[in-house]
SENUKE-132142 format. One record per atom (N, C-alpha, C): x, y, z; residue in three letters; atom name; residue number from 1. Coordinates in Angstrom, 3 decimals. Example, Ala and Ser with C-alpha at 12.3 -4.5 7.8 and 13.67 -1.06 7.14 Angstrom:
2
        X        Y        Z type atom seq
   13.190   -5.690    7.800  ALA    N   1
   12.300   -4.500    7.800  ALA   CA   1
   13.200   -3.300    7.800  ALA    C   1
   12.850   -2.250    7.080  SER    N   2
   13.670   -1.060    7.140  SER   CA   2
   12.900    0.030    7.870  SER    C   2
END
This chain:
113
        X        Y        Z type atom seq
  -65.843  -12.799   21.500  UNK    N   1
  -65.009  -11.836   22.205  UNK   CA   1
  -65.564  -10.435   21.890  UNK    C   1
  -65.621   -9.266   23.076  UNK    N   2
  -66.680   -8.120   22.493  UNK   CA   2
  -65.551   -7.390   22.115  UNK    C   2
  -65.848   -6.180   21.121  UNK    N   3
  -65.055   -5.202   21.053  UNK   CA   3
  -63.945   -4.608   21.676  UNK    C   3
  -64.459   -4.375   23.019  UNK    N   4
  -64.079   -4.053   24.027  UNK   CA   4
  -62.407   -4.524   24.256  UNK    C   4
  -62.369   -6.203   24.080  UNK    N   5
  -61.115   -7.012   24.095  UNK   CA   5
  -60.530   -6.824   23.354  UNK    C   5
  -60.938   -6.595   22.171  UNK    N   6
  -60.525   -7.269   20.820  UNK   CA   6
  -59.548   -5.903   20.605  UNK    C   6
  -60.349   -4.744   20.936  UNK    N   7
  -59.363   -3.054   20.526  UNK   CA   7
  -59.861   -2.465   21.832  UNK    C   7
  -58.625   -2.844   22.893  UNK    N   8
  -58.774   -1.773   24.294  UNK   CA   8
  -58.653   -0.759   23.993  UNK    C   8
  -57.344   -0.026   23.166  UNK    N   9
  -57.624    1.553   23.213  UNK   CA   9
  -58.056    1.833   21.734  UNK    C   9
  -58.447    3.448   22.103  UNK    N  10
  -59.241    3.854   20.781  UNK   CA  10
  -58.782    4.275   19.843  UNK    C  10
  -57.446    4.562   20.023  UNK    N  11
  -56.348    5.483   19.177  UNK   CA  11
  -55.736    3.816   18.538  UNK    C  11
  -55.934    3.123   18.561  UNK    N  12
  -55.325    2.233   18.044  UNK   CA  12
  -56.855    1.071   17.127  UNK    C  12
  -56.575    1.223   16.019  UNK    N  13
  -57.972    0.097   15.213  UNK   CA  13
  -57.458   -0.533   14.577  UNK    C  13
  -56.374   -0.735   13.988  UNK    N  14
  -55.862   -1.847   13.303  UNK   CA  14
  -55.576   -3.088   14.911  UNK    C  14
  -55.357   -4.348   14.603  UNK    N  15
  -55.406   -5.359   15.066  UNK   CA  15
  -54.659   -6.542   14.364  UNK    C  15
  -53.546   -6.667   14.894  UNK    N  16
  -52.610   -7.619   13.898  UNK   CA  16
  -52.621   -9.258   14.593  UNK    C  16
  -53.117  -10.032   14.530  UNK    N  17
  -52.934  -11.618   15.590  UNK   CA  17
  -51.976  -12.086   14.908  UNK    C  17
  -51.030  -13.000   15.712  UNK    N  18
  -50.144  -13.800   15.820  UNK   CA  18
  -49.851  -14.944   15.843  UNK    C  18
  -48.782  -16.077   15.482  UNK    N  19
  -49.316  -16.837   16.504  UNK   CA  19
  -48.620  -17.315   18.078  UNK    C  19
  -48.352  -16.094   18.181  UNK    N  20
  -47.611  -15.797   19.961  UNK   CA  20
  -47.716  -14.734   20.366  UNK    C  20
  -48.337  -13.502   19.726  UNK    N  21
  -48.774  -12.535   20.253  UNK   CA  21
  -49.497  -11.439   19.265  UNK    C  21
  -50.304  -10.386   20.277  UNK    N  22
  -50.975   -9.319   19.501  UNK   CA  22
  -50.940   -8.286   19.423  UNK    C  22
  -50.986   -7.460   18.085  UNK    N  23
  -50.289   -5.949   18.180  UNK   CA  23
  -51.234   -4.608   18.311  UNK    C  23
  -51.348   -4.018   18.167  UNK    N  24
  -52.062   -2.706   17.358  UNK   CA  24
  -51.301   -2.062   17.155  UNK    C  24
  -52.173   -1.223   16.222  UNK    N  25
  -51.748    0.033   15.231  UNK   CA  25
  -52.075    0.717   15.173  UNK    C  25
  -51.904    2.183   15.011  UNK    N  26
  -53.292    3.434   14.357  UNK   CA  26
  -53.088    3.917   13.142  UNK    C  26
  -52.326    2.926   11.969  UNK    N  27
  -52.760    3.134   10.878  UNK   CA  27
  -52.471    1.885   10.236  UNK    C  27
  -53.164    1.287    8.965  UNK    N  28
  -52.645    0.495    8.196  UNK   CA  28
  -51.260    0.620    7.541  UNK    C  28
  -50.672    1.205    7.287  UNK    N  29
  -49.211    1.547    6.978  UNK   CA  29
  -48.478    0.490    8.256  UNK    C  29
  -48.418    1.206    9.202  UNK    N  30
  -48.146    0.907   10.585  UNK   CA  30
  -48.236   -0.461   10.161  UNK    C  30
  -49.075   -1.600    9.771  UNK    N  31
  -49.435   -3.111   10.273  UNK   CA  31
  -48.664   -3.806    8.541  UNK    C  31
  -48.606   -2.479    7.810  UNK    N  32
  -48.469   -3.189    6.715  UNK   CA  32
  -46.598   -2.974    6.770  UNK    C  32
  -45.966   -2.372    7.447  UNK    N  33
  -44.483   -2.312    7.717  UNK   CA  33
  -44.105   -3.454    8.599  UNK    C  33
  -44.983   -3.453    9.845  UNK    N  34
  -44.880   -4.841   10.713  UNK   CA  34
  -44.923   -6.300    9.614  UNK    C  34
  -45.587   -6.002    8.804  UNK    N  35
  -46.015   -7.800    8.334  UNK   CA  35
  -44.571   -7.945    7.177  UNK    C  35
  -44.197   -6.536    6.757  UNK    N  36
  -43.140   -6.359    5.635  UNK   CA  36
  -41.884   -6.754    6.077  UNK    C  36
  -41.250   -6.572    7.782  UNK    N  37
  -40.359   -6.673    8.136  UNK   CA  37
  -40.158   -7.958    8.502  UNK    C  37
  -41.205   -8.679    9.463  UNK    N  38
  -40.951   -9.670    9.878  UNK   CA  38
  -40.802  -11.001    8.799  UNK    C  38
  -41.272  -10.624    7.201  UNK    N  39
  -41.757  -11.142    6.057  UNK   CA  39
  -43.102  -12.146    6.331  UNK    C  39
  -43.899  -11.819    7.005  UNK    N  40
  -45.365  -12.594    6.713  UNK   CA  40
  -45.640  -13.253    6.227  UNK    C  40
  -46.596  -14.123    5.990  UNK    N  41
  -47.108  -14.665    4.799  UNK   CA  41
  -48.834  -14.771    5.462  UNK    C  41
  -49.978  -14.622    4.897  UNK    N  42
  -51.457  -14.699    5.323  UNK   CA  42
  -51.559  -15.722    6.326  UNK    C  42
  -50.827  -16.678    6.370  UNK    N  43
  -51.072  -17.728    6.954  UNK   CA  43
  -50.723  -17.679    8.038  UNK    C  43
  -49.701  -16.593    8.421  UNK    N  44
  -49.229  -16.683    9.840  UNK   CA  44
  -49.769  -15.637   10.364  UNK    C  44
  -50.792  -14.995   10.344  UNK    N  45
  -51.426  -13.819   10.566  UNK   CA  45
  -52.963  -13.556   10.529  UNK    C  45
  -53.330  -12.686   11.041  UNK    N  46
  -55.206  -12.362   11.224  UNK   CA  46
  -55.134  -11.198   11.604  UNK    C  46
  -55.666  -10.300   10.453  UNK    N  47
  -55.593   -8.679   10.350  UNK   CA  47
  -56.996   -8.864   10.614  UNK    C  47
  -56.948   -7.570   11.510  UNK    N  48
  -58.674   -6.998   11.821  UNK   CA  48
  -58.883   -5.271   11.978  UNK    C  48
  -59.638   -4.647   11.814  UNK    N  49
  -59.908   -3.541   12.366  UNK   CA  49
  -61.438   -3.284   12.758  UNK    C  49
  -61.234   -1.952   13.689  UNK    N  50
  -62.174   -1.486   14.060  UNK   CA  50
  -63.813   -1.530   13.299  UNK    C  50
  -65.144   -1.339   13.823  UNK    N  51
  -65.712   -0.170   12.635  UNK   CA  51
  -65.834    0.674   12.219  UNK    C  51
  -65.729    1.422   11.375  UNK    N  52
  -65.845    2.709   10.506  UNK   CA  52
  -64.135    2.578   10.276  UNK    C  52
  -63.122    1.537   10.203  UNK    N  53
  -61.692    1.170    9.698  UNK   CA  53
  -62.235    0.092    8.402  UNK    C  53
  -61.053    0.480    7.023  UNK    N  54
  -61.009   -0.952    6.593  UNK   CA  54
  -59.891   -0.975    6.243  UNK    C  54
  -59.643   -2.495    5.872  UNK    N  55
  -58.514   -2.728    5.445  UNK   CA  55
  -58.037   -3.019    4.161  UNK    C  55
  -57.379   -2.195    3.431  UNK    N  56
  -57.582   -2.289    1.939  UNK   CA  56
  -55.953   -3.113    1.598  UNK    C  56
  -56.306   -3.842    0.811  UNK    N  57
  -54.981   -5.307    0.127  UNK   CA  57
  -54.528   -4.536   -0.908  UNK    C  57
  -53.429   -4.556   -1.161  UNK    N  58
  -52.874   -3.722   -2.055  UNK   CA  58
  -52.878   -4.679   -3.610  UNK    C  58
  -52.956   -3.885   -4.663  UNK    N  59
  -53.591   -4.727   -6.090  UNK   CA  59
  -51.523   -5.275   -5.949  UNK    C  59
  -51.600   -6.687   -6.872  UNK    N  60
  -50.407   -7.168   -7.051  UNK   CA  60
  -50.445   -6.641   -8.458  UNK    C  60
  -49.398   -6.353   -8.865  UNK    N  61
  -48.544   -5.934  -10.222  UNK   CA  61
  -48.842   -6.696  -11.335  UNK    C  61
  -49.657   -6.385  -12.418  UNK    N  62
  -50.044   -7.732  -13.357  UNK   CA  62
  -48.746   -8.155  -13.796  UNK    C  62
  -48.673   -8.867  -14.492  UNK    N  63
  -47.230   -9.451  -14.948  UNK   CA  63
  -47.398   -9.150  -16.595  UNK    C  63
  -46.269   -8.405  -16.966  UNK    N  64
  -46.343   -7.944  -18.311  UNK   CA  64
  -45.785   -9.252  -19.174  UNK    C  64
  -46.548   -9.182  -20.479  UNK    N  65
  -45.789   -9.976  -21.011  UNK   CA  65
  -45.435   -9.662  -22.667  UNK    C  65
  -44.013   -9.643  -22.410  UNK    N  66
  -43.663   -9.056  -23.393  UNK   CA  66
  -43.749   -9.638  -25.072  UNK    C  66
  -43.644   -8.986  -26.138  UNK    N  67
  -44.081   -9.454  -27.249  UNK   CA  67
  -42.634  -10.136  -27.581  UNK    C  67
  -42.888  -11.204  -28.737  UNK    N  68
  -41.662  -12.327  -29.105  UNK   CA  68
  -41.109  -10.987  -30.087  UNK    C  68
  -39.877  -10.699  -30.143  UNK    N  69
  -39.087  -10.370  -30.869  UNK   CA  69
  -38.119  -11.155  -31.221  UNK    C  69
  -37.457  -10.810  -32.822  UNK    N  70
  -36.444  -11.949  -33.426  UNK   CA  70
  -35.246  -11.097  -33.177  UNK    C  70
  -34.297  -11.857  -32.402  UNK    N  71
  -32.649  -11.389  -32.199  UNK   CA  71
  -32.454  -10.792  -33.441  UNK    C  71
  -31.647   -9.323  -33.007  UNK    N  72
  -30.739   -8.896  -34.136  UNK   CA  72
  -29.416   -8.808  -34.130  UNK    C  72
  -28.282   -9.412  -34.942  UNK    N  73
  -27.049   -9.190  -34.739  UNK   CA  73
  -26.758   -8.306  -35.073  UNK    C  73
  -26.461   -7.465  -34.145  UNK    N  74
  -25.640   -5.744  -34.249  UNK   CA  74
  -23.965   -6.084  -34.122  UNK    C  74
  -23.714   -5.273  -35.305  UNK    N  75
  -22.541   -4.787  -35.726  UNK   CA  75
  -21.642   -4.412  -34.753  UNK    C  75
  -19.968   -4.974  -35.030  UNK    N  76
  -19.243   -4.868  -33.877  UNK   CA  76
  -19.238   -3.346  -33.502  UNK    C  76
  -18.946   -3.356  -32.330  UNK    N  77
  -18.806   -1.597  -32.403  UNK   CA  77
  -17.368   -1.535  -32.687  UNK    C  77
  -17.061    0.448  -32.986  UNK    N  78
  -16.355    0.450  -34.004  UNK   CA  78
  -15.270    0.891  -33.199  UNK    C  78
  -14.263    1.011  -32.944  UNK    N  79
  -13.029    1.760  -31.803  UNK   CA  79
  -13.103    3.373  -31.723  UNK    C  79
  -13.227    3.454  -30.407  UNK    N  80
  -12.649    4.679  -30.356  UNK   CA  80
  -11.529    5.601  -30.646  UNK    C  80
  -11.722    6.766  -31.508  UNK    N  81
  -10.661    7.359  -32.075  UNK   CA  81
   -9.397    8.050  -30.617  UNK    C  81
   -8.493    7.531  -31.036  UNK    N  82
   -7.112    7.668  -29.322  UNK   CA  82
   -6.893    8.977  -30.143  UNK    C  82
   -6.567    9.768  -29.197  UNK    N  83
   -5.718   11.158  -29.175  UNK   CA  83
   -4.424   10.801  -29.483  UNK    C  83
   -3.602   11.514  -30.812  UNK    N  84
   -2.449   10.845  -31.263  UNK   CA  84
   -1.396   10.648  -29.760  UNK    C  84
   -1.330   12.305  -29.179  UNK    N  85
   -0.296   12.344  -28.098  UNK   CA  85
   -0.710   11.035  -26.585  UNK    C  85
   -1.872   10.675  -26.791  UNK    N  86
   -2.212    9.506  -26.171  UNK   CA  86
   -1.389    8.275  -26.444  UNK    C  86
   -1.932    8.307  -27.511  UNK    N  87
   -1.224    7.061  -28.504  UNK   CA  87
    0.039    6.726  -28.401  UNK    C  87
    0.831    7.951  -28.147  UNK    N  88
    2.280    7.708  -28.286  UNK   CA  88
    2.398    7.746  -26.508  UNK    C  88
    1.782    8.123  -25.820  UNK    N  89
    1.723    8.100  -24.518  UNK   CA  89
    2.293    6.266  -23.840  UNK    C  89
    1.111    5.507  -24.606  UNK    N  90
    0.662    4.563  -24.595  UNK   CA  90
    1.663    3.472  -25.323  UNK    C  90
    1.671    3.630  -26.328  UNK    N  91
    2.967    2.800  -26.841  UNK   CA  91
    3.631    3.511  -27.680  UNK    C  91
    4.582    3.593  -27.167  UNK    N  92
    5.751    4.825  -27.528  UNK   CA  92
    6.701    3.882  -28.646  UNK    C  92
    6.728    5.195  -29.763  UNK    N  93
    7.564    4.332  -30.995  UNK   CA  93
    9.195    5.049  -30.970  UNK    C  93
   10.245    4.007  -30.949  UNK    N  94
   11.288    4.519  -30.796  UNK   CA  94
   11.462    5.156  -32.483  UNK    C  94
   11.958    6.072  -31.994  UNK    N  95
   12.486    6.784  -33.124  UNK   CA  95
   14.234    7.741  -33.623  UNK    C  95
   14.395    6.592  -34.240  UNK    N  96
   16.327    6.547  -34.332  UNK   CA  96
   16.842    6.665  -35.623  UNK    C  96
   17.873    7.334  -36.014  UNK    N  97
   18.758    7.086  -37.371  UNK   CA  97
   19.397    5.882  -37.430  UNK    C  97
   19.652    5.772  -38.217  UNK    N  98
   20.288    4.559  -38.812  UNK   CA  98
   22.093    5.182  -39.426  UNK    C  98
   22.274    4.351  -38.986  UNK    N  99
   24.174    5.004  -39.605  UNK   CA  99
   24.538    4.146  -40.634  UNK    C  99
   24.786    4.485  -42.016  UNK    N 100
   25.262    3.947  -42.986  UNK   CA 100
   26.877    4.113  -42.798  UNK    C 100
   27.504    2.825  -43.237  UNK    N 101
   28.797    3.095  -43.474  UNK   CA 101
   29.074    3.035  -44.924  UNK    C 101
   30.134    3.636  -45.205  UNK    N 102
   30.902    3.341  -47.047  UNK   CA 102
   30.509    2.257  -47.116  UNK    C 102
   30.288    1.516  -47.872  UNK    N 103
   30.624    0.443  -49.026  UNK   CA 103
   31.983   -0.269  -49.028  UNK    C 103
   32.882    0.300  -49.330  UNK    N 104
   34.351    0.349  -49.075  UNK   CA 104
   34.857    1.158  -47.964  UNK    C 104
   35.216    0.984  -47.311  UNK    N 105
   36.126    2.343  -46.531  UNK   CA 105
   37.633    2.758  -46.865  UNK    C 105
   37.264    3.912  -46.726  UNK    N 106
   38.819    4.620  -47.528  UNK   CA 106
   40.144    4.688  -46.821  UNK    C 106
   39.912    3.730  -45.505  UNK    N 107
   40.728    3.868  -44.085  UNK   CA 107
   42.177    3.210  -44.594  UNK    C 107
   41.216    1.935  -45.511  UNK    N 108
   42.170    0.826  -45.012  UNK   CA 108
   43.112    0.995  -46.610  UNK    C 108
   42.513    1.481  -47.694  UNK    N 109
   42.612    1.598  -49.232  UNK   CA 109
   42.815    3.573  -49.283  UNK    C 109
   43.681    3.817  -48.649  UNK    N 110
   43.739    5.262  -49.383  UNK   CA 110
   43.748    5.241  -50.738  UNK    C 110
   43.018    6.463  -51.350  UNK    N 111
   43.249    6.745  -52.840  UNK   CA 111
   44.613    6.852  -53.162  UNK    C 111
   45.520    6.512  -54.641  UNK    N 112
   46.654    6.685  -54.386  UNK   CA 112
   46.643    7.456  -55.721  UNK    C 112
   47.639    8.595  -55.748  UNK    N 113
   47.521    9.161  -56.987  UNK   CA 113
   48.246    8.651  -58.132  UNK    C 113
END
């Protein structure tokens, strides 16, 4: 297939195949949002461009791997100090006298001289 077919217009050099249809682009961004949305995979696809275009694969993320550390049991945490007028906000302490009576009452036993 000559050039010609492959990229009719000139403003467009990226070249995305399908397998039901074909796109262009005029930038790799452009082809790399198309393949992102539809979710792609290589297999369902055939990227091409122009000459004096390339197409650069983006590096995948090495996979870190982290060093073995030994669990530490940390200490309960400790309560937060309540604002007294909170406190009493919160659970309110009744606060009452108490009434003592005599021992005896003098009601029923007047003193007699």
């Amino acid at each position: 297939m000559p050039v010609k077919e492959k990229f009719p217009w000139e403003s467009f050099p990226y070249r995305l195949e399908l397998k039901d249809r074909v796109a262009w682009f005029q930038c790799q961004e452009h082809m790399d949002k198309e393949i992102a949305r539809y979710k792609l995979r290589p297999k369902d696809y055939k990227a091409s461009c122009k000459r004096g275009y390339k197409i650069v694969k983006p590096e995948k993320p090495k996979r870190k791997i982290k060093p073995k550390v030994e669990k530490v049991i940390k200490p309960a945490p400790k309560p937060k100090p309540v604002d007294k007028k909170r406190k009493e906000l919160l659970s309110p302490v009744m606060k009452f006298k108490t009434i003592q009576f005599d021992k005896q009452p003098k009601l029923l036993h007047p003193k007699r001289k």
